[in-house]
C-alpha positions in Angstrom: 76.5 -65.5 41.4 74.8 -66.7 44.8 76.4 -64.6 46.8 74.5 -62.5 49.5 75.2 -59.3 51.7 74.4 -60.1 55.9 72.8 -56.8 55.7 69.0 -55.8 54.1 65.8 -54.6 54.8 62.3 -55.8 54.0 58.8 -54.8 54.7 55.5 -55.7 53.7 52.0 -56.0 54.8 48.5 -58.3 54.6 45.1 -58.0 55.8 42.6 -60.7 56.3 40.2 -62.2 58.6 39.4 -58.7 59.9 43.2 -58.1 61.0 46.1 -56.4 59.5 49.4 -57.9 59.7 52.8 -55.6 59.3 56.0 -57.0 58.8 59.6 -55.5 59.3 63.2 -57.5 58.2 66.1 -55.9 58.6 69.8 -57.8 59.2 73.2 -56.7 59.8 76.6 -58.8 60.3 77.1 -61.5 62.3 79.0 -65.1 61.7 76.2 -67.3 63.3 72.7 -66.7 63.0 70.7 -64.8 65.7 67.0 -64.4 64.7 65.7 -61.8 67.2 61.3 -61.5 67.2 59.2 -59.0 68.2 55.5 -59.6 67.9 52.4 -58.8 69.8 50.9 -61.3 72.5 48.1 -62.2 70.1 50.9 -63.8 68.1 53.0 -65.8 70.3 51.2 -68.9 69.0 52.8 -68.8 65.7 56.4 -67.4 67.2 58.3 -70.8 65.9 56.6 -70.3 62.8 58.2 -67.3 61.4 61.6 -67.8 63.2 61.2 -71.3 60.4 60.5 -69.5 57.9 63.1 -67.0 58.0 65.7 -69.5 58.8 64.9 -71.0 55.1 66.8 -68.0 53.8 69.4 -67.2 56.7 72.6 -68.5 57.5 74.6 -65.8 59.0 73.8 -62.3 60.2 72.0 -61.0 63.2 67.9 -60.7 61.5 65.5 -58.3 63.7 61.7 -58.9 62.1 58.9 -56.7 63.9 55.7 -57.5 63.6 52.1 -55.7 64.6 48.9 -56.3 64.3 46.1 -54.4 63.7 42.3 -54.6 63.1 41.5 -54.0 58.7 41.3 -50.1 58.3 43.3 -49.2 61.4 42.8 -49.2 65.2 43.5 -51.2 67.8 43.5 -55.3 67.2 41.8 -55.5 70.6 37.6 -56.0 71.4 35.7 -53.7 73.6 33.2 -54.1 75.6 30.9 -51.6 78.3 29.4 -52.8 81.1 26.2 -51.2 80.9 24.7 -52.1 84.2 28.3 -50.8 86.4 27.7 -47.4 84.5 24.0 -47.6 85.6 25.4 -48.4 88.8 27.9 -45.4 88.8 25.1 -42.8 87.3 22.7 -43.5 90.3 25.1 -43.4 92.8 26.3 -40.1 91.5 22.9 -38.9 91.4 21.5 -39.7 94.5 25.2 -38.2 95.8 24.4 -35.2 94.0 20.5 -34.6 95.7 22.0 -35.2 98.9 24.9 -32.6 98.3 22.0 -30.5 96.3 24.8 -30.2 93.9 23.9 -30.4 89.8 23.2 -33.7 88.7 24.8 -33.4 85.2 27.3 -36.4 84.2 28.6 -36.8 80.4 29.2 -39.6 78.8 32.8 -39.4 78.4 33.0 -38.9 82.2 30.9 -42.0 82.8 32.7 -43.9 80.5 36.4 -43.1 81.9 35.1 -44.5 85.2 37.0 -47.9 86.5 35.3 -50.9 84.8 32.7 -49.4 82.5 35.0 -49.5 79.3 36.9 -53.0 79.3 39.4 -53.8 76.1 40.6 -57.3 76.1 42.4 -59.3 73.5 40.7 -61.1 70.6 41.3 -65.8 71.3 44.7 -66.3 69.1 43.7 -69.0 66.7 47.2 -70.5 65.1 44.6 -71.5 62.2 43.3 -68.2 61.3 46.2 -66.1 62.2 49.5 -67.8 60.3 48.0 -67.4 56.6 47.9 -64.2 57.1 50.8 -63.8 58.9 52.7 -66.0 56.3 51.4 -63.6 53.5 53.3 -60.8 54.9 56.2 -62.3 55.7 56.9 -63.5 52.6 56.2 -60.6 50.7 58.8 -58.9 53.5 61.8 -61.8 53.2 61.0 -61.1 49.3 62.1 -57.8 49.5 64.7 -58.6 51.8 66.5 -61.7 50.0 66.5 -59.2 46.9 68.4 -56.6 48.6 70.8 -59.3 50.2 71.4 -60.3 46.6 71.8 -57.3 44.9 74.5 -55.9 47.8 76.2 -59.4 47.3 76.4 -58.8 43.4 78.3 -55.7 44.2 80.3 -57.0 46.9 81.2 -60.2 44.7 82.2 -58.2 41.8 84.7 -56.3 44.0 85.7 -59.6 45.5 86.3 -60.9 42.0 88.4 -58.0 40.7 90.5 -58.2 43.7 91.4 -61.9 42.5 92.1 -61.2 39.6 94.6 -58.1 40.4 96.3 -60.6 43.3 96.6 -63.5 40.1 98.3 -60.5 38.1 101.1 -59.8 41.1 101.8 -63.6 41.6 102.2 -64.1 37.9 104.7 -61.4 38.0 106.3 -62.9 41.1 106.4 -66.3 38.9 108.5 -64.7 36.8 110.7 -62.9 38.5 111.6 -65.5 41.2 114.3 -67.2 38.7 116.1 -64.0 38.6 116.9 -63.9 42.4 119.3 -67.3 41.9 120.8 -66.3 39.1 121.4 -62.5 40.8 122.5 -64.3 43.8 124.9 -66.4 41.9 126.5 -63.4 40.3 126.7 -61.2 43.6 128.6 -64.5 45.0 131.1 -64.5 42.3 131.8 -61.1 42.2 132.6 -61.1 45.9 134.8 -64.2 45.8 136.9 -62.2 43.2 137.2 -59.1 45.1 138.1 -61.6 48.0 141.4 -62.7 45.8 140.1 -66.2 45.6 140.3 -68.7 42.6 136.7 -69.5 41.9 137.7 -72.3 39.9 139.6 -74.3 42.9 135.9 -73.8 45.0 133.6 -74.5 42.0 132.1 -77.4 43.7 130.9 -75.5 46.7 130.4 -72.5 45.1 127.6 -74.7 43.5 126.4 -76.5 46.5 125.8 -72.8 48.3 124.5 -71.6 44.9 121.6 -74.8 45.0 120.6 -74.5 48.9 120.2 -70.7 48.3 117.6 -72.1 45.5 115.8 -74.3 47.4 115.5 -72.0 50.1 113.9 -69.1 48.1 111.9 -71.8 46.1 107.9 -70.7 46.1 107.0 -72.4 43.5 104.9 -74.2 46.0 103.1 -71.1 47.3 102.5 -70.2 44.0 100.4 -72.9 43.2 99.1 -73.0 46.2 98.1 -69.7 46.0 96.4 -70.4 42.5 94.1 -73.4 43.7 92.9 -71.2 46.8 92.4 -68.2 43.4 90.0 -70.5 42.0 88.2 -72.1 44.8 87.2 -68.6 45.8 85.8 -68.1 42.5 83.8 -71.5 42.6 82.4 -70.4 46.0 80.9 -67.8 44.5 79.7 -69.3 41.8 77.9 -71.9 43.9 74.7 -72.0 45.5 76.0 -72.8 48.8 76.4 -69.7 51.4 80.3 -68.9 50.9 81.4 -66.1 53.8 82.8 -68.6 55.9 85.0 -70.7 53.5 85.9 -67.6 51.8 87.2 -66.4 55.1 89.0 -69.5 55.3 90.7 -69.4 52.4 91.6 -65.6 52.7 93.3 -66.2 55.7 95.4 -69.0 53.9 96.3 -66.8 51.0 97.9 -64.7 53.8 99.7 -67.6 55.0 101.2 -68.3 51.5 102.2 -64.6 51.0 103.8 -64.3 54.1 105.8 -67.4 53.3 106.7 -66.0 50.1 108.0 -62.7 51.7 110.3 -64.4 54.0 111.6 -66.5 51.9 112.2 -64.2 48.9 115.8 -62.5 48.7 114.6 -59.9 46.5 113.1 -56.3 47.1 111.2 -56.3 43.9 109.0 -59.7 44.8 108.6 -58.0 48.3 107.3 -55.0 47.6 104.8 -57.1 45.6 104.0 -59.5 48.1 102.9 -56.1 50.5 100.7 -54.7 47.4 99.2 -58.2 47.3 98.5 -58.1 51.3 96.8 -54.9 51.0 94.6 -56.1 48.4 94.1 -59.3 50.5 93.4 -57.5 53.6 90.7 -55.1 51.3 89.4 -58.6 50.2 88.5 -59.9 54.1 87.2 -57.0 54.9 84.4 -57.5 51.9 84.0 -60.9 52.7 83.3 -60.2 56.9 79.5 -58.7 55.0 78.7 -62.1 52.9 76.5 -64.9 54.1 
């Protein structure tokens, strides 16, 4: 089975061309889908790229995906650079302040260096070229990790799906058979209140029949029942296809429900009602399931 969760998590990292590259997926549910992209200035120039890439793989679900960027081994992905001549400029101002105060003359480095100006950090030239392959390694490795835990969720939430069916195909088999019973029960109930009535049943035969035949085809669901069968096993194929399958699902659970509440109002018998409300819980328990697939 295809089937995927709207919810997982993926992270991964790559480093190259003297910059690291950490990546972050993480979805949850939603029935459109909303790619949301945080990355660092140095990386707007391949912001369309990833959002692609990810959309390979996502139909549905809002899909967060963090990425930073760092120079190889750690620090900052920024250059630095000290203007050597300001900090000249600073010391013998501060020195000649210094005589003229006859104050000591003493200035550290780190002092000199916090000054405005001396100690500049600017961002490296984004280069689309240089920058995606190594960008694309890490995301890939990340939607990897995260299309395998969409997967694996969906197997679980498919199986549960799937068992769900087939309980649902056990209560409308049972329905099946006992929906011949209500006519025949009706039938009986009639005659045996005509009797008490004092009536001759024999001198209304004709429209004792003709009530006893629109009672049928007014409890008749033999329609909803196979109905109900074909919408049984196109959930199944939808799940068994390679095509996302939240939406149709959805779809199709709500017209199960349609069919079952049909079948409730029309039934005349306590027995197939009480199993039509089993079968509504279980449908219910179903949608709720398939609100988490792509």
């Amino acid at each position: 089975m295809t089937v995927k969760s709207m919810t997982g998590f993926g992270s991964a990292k790559a480093v190259g061309r003297g910059f690291e590259i950490l990546v972050e997926i993480s979805s949850v549910n939603r029935k459109q889908a909303d790619i949301q992209l945080d990355l660092p200035r140095q990386l707007v120039c391949v912001e369309s790229l990833f959002g692609e890439e990810i959309r390979k793989i996502v139909s549905s679900g809002r899909v967060n995906c963090k990425v930073q960027m760092n120079q190889s081994g750690g620090g900052s992905c920024r250059n630095m650079h000290i203007d050597e001549k300001l900090a000249q400029h600073y010391l013998s101002r501060i020195r000649s302040a210094a005589r003229r105060l006859k104050l000591a003359q003493e200035v550290s480095t780190e002092y000199l260096m916090g000054l405005p100006g001396v100690v500049v950090f600017y961002e490296p030239k984004a280069d689309r070229d240089v920058l995606w392959p190594v960008c694309r390694r890490a995301l890939s490795l990340a939607l990897r990790q995260f299309d395998l835990m969409r997967r694996t969720e969906g197997a679980a939430l498919a199986e549960d799906i799937a068992s769900r069916l087939t309980l649902m195909e056990k209560l409308i088999r049972r329905i099946a058979v006992r929906a011949p019973q209500t006519v025949r029960q009706y039938r009986k109930t009639l005659m045996q209140r005509i009797s008490s009535a004092g009536v001759d049943t024999a001198d209304s035969d004709g429209r004792l029949l003709r009530e006893i035949a629109l009672f049928a085809d007014r409890c008749d669901i033999s329609e909803e029942l196979t109905r109900l069968d074909s919408h049984f096993k196109q959930a199944r194929s939808l799940m068994a296809g390679k095509n996302p399958a939240g939406r149709s699902l959805d779809f199709l659970a709500q017209e199960m429900l349609r069919e079952f509440n049909t079948i409730g109002s029309k039934a005349h018998d306590a027995v197939i009602r009480g199993t039509v409300v089993t079968c509504k819980a279980e449908l219910e328990r179903l949608r709720e399931q398939v609100q988490n697939i792509e």
